[in-house]
N, C-alpha and C positions, 0 to 999 in steps of 0.2 A: 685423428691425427692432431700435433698439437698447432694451435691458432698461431705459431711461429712460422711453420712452414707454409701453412696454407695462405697465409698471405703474397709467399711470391708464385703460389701454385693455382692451378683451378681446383673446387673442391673433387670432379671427377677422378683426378690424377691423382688420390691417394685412398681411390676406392678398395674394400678389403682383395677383391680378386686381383683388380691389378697390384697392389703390394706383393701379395706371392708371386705374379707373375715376374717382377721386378726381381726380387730373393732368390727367387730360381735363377735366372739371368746373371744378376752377381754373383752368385756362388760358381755358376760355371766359371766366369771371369776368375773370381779364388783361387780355384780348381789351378788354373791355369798359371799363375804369378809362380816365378822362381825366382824374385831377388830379392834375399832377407832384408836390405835399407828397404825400399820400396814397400814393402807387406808390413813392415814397421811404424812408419810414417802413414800408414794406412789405418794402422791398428791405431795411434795417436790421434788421427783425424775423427774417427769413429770414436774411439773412446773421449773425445770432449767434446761430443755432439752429443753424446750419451750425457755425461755428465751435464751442461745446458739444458736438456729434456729435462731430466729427472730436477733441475732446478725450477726451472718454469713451470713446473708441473707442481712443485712442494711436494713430492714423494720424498720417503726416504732412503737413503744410498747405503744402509746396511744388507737390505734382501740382496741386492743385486750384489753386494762387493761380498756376500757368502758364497749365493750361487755360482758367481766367478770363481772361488776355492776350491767349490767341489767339483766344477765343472776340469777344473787346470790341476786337478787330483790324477785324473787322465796321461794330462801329459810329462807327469813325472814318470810315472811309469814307461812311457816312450823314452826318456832319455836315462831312466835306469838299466834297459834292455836293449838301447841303438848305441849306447857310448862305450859300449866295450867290445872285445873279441877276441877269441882264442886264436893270437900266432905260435909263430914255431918256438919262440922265444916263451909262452905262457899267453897269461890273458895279459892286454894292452888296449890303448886308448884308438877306439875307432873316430879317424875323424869323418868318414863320410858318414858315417851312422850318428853323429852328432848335426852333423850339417843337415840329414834329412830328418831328423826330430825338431831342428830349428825349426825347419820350413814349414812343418807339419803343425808344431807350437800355434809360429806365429798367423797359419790359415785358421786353424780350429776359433780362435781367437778375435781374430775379424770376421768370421761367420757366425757366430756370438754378437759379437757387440751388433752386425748387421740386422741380425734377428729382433733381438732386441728394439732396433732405429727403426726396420721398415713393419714390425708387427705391435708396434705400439699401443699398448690398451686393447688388443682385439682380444676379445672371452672367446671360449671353446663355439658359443654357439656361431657367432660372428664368424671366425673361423670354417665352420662347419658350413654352413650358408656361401663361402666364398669359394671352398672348395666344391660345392655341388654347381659352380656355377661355371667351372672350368672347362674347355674342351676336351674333356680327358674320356677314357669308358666308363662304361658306368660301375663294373669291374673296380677298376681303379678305384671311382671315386668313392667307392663302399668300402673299402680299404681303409682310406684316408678317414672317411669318418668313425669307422668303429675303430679306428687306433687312438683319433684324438678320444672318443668317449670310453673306451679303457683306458688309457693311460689315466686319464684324470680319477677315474675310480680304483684305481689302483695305489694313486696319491694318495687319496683321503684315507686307504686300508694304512697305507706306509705311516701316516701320520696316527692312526688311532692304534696303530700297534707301538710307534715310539710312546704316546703317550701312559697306554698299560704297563708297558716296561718301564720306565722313569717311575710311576705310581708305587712298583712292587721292587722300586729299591736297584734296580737292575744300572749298572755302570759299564761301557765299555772298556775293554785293555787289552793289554797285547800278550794274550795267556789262551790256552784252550777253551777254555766256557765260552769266552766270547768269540770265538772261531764257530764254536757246538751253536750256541744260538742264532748267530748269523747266517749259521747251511741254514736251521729250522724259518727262520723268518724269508730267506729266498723260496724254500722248496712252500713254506705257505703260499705266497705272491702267484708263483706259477701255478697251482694248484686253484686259486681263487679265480686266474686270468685261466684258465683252461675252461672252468665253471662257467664263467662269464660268456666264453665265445661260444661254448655248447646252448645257451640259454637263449643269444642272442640270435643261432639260427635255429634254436626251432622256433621263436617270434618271427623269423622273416617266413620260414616256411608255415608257418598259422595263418599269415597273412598274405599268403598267394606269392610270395615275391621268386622269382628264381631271375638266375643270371642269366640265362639264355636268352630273356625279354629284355627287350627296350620298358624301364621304368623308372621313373623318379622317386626322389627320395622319401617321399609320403607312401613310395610301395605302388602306387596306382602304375596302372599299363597307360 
């Protein structure tokens, strides 16, 4: 965490388990907010604590203000599909279905920027470590960690495939081809993350591991 905050903090209170546990907590709180000024002013507060970090830190603010696009790629589609509706008159302008794409906006948004503030700088393994240290089952917490360790191996396919296609000339656009290769590049991903979880339990089952036992994450009983 950055030596900003840790100064008015102890350094235990921004250990990685209790940050999730915090995250979790907020997001309930999220969950919960129903006034657009308020989740506003929220998302405001949060996004220039963000922007401060990413100063004090000298990172760069281009990764994070993409991933913001594609992440809020999302929520146009919510207010493409919540702001309309078939009355008697035709189709017309829904206003609760815009009011509830607001809300939704502006949650998804501050549980972003939150993620972002309270999981700062933590790697997968970091992460992985903090989640085994959770009072959760163990069930659960095998869960949590073979999702963080596919997802990331799934990234690195998503990127060595954009990089083969940009290589052999390949351009997106809003025409069939690029429709045709995008089914082919999801149905690869699942295909490769189907491979991956078949692999990965017969590694736990090589290694003695089953759910039914109390065992930690090294596999030992």
């Amino acid at each position: 965490m950055s030596p900003v905050f840790q100064h008015f903090f102890p350094p235990h209170f921004f250990a990685p388990r209790w940050r999730l546990i915090y995250l979790f907590f907020w997001g309930l709180v999220i969950s919960a907010l129903s006034q657009p000024s308020l989740l506003l002013w929220l998302n405001g507060i949060a996004l220039i604590l963000l922007a401060i970090l990413i100063y004090r830190c000298r990172d760069p603010y281009f990764p994070y203000l993409k991933r913001w696009l594609v992440f809020n790629g999302f929520t146009l589609l919510l207010w493409a599909t919540l702001s309309w509706r078939i009355g008697t008159d035709g189709i017309e302008l829904n206003p609760e279905g815009m009011e509830t794409a607001l809300l939704i906006s502006l949650r998804m948004n501050l549980l972003l920027f939150s993620v972002w503030l309270l999981l700062w700088k933590m790697n997968d393994t970091v992460l992985v470590q903090a989640i085994g240290k959770l009072p959760l089952p163990p069930k659960l917490i095998w869960l949590f960690v073979l999702t963080v360790r596919y997802i990331a191996l799934l990234g690195e396919l998503q990127q060595k495939m954009d990089l083969a296609m940009r290589a052999r000339g390949y351009h997106a656009g809003l025409n069939r081809r690029t429709l045709y290769v995008t089914a082919q590049r999801v149905a690869l991903l699942l295909v490769y993350a189907l491979l991956k979880a078949e692999t990965a339990q017969i590694a736990l089952k090589c290694r003695g591991f089953r759910f039914d036992e109390k065992t930690n994450l090294s596999g030992e009983k």
